[in-house]
C-alpha positions in Angstrom: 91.0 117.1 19.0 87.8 118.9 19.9 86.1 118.2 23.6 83.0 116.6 22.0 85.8 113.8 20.4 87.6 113.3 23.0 84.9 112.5 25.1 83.4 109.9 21.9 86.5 108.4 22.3 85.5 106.8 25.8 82.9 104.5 24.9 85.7 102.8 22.0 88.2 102.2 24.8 85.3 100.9 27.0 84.4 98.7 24.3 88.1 97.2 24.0 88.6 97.4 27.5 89.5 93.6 29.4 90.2 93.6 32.7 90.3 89.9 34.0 89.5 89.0 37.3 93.1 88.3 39.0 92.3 88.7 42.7 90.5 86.4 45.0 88.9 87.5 48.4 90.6 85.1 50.9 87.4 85.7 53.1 84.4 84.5 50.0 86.6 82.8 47.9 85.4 84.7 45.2 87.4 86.4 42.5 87.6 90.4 41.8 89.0 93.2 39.8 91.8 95.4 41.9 91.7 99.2 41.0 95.3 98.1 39.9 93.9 95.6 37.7 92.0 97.9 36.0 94.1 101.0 35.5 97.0 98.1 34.1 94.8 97.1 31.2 93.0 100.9 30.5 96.3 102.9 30.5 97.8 101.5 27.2 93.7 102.0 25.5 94.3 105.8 26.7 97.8 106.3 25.8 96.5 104.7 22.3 94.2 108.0 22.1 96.7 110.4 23.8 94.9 110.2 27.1 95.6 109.7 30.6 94.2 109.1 33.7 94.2 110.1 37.2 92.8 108.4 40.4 92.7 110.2 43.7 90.8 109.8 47.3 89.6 112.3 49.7 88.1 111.8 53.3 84.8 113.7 53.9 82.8 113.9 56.6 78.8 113.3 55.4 76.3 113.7 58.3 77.7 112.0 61.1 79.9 109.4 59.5 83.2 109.7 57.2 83.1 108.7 53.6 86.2 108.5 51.0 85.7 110.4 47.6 87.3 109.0 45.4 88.0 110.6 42.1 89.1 109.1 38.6 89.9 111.7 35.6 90.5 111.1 32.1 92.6 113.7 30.7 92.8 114.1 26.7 95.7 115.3 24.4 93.6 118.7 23.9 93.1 118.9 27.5 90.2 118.5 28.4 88.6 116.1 30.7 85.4 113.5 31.8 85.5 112.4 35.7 83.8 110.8 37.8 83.2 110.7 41.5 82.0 108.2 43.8 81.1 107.2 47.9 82.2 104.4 50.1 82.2 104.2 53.6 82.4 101.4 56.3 78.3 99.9 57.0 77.2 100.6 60.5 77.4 96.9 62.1 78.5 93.8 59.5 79.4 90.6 60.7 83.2 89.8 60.0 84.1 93.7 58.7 87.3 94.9 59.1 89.5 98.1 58.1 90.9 96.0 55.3 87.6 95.1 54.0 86.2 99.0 54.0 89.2 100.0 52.5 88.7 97.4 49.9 85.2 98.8 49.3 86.5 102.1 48.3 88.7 100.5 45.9 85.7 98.9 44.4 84.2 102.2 43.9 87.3 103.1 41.5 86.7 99.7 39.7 83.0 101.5 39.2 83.9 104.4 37.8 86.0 102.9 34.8 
């Protein structure tokens, strides 16, 4: 499989991709995707192609505050690969934030990226 169809193969499994909402923030009420969520329904779409994918974090420091990088890579049968990076980090002063809560932000960014 060449790189160019590998990487026309993303927008199918995007298309056929159905993640339902089964998490609900205790502090909103509201429901929400889990990175877990996700990755549960896109893994058999990829596997379907003979892809994979990969999700990892890093902590970098930005200016004066910390950030986590998170990374998520799809890795095709020929090997080669699409990623894609994103930022989160704690907001300066919010009203009922906790560790959980930024932690949970960074998740989100995952969610994002798929």
């Amino acid at each position: 499989m060449s790189i160019e169809l590998s990487v026309k193969q993303l927008p199918i499994v995007q298309a056929k991709l159905v993640a339902p909402k089964g998490q609900t923030n205790k502090f909103g009420g509201y429901k929400y995707r889990s990175c877990e969520d996700i990755l549960e329904s896109v893994k058999p779409l990829l596997s379907n192609i003979g892809a994979s994918i990969s999700v990892s974090d890093d902590i970098v420091m930005l200016g004066d505050r910390f950030y986590v990088k998170a990374t998520a890579c799809i890795t095709f049968a020929d090997g080669s690969s699409s990623s894609g990076v994103a930022f989160a980090r704690e907001p300066l002063n919010k009203k009922a934030w906790t560790r959980r809560r930024s932690l949970g932000r960074h998740r989100a960014m995952h969610v994002s990226m798929l």
